[in-house]
C-alpha positions as CSV (number, residue, x, y, z in Angstrom):
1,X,-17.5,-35.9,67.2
2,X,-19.9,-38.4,68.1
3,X,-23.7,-36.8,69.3
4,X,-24.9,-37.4,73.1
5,X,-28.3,-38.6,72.6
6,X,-30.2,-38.3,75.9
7,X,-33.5,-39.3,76.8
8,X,-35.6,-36.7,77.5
9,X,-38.7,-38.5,78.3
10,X,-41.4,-40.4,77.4
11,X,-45.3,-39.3,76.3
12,X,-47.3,-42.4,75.7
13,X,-45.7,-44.3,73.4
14,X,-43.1,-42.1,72.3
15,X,-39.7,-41.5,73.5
16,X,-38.1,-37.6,73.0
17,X,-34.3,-38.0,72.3
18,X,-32.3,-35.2,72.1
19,X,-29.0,-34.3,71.4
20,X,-27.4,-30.5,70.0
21,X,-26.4,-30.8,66.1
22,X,-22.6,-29.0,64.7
23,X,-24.6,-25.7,64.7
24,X,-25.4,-25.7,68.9
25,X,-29.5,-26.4,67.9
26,X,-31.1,-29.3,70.4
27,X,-32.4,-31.4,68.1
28,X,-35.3,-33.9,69.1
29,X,-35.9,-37.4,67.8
30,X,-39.5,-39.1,68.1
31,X,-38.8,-42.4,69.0
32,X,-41.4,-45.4,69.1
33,X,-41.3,-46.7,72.2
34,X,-40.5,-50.4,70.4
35,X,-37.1,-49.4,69.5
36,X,-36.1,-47.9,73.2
37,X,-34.1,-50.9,75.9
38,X,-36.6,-51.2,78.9
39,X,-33.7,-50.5,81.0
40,X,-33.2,-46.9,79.7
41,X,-34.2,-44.3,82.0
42,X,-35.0,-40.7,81.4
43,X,-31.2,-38.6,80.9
44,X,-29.8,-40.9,80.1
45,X,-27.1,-41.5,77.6
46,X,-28.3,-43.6,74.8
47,X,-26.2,-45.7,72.1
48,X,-28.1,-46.9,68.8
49,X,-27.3,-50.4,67.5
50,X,-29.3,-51.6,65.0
51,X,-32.2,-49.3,65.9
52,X,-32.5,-49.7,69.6
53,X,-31.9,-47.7,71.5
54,X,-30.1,-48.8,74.9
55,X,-28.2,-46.5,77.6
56,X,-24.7,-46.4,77.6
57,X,-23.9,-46.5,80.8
58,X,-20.2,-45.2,80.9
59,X,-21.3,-42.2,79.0
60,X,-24.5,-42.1,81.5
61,X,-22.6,-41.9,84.7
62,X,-19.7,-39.1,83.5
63,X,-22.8,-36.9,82.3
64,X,-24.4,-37.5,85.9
65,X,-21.2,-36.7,87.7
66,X,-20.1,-33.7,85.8
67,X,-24.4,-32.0,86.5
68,X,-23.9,-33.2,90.2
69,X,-20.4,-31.3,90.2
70,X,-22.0,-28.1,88.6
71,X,-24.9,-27.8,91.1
72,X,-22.4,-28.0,94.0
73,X,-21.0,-25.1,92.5
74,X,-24.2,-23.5,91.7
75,X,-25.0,-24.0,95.6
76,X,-22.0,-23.3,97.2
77,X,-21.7,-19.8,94.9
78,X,-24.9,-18.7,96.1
79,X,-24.5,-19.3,100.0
């Protein structure tokens, strides 16, 4: 199973990356900022390729959709 890596955000020059190992821990990765795409975005879905990091943005917009759909349940369920 591949990991999700997800930006978390960024502090100075630092990006926090996280994604949850085989044993369900979250697991952050310091990141220089150097090796983070200037397109990425905090949450979103990243993709390493030769140690950049860049979104991918596939993975990015399922994640998105499936967190919208569970607040609109979250809402509706307490109304």
């Amino acid at each position: 199973m591949r990991k999700l890596l997800i930006l978390d955000r960024f502090e100075g020059d630092t990006a926090l990356i996280e994604y949850t190992d085989n044993n369900e821990n979250v697991v952050i990765i310091k990141a220089d900022i150097s090796s983070i795409s200037s397109k990425v975005k905090e949450g979103d879905v990243l993709m390493c390729n030769d140690g950049i990091y860049s979104t991918d943005y596939e993975a990015t917009e399922i994640r998105r959709e499936k967190l919208n759909r569970r607040l609109r349940r979250m809402r509706k369920n307490n109304r």
